[in-house]
C-alpha positions in Angstrom: 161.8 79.1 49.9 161.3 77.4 53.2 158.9 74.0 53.0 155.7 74.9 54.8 153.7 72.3 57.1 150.1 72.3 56.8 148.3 73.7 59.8 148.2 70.5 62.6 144.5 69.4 63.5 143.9 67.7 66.9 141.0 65.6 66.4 140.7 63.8 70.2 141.6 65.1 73.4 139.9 61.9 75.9 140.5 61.4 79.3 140.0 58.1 79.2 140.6 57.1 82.9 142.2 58.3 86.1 144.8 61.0 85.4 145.7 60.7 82.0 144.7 62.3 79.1 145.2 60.6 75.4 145.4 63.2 72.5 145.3 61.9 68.4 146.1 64.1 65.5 146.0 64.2 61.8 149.4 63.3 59.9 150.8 66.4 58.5 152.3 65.6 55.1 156.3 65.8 55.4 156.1 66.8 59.2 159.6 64.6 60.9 157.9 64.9 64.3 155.4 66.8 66.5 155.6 69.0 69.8 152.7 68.7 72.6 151.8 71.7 74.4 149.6 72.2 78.0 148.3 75.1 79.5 145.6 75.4 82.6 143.6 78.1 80.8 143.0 78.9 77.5 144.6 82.1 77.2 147.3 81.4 79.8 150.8 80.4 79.3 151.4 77.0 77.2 153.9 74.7 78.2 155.6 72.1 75.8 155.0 68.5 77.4 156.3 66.4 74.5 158.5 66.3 71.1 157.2 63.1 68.9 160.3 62.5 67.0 158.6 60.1 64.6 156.9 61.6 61.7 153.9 58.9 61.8 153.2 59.0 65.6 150.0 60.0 65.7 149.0 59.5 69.8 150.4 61.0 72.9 149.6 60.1 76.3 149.7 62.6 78.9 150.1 61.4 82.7 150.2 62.5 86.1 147.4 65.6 85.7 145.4 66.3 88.5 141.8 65.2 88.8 138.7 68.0 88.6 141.1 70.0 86.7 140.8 71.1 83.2 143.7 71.3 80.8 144.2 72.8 77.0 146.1 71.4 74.3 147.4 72.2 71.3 149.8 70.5 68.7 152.2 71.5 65.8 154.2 69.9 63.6 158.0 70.5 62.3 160.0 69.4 59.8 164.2 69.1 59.7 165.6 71.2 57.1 169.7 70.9 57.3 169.4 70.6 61.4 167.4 73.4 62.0 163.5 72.9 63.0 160.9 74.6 60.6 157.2 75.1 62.3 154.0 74.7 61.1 151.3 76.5 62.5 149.5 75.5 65.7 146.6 73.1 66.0 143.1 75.0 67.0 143.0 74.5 71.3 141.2 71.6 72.2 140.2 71.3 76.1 140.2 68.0 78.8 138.8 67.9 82.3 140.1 64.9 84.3 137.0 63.9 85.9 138.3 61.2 89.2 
């Protein structure tokens, strides 16, 4: 059967200053790497910012957002299996506003 990835967990979403926004996560357990996704509404359309290659990266800063503005995340982890990706399930949404 295929190897299945815990369920990623976000566990910060900061804006920590200007136009950035730093997101940790939990280590899924055999994960080879993580993807980053963005949307501008909860429900809207998600796009993927970032692919952590490293398996123990556990931080991801995002830059250039636009201030007032309020952004979802979500993360999920992936594993190699013979050169083909296998997912694990999407992190709950966690949301950001940039403040200045």
């Amino acid at each position: 059967g295929k190897p299945v990835l815990a369920k990623a967990k976000l566990s910060t979403v900061k804006n920590i200053s200007g136009k950035k926004v730093t997101l940790k996560w939990k280590k899924v357990s055999g994960a080879s790497g993580y993807e980053i996704w963005r949307a501008a509404k909860k429900k809207g359309k998600y796009k993927k910012v970032k692919v952590i290659t490293k398996g123990r990266t556990l931080k991801y800063t995002d830059r250039k957002l636009k201030k007032k503005k309020t952004y979802y995340y979500k993360v999920r982890a992936y594993r190699k299996v013979g050169g083909k990706k296998v997912y694990g399930v999407y992190s709950a949404v966690k949301r950001c506003r940039v403040r200045k």
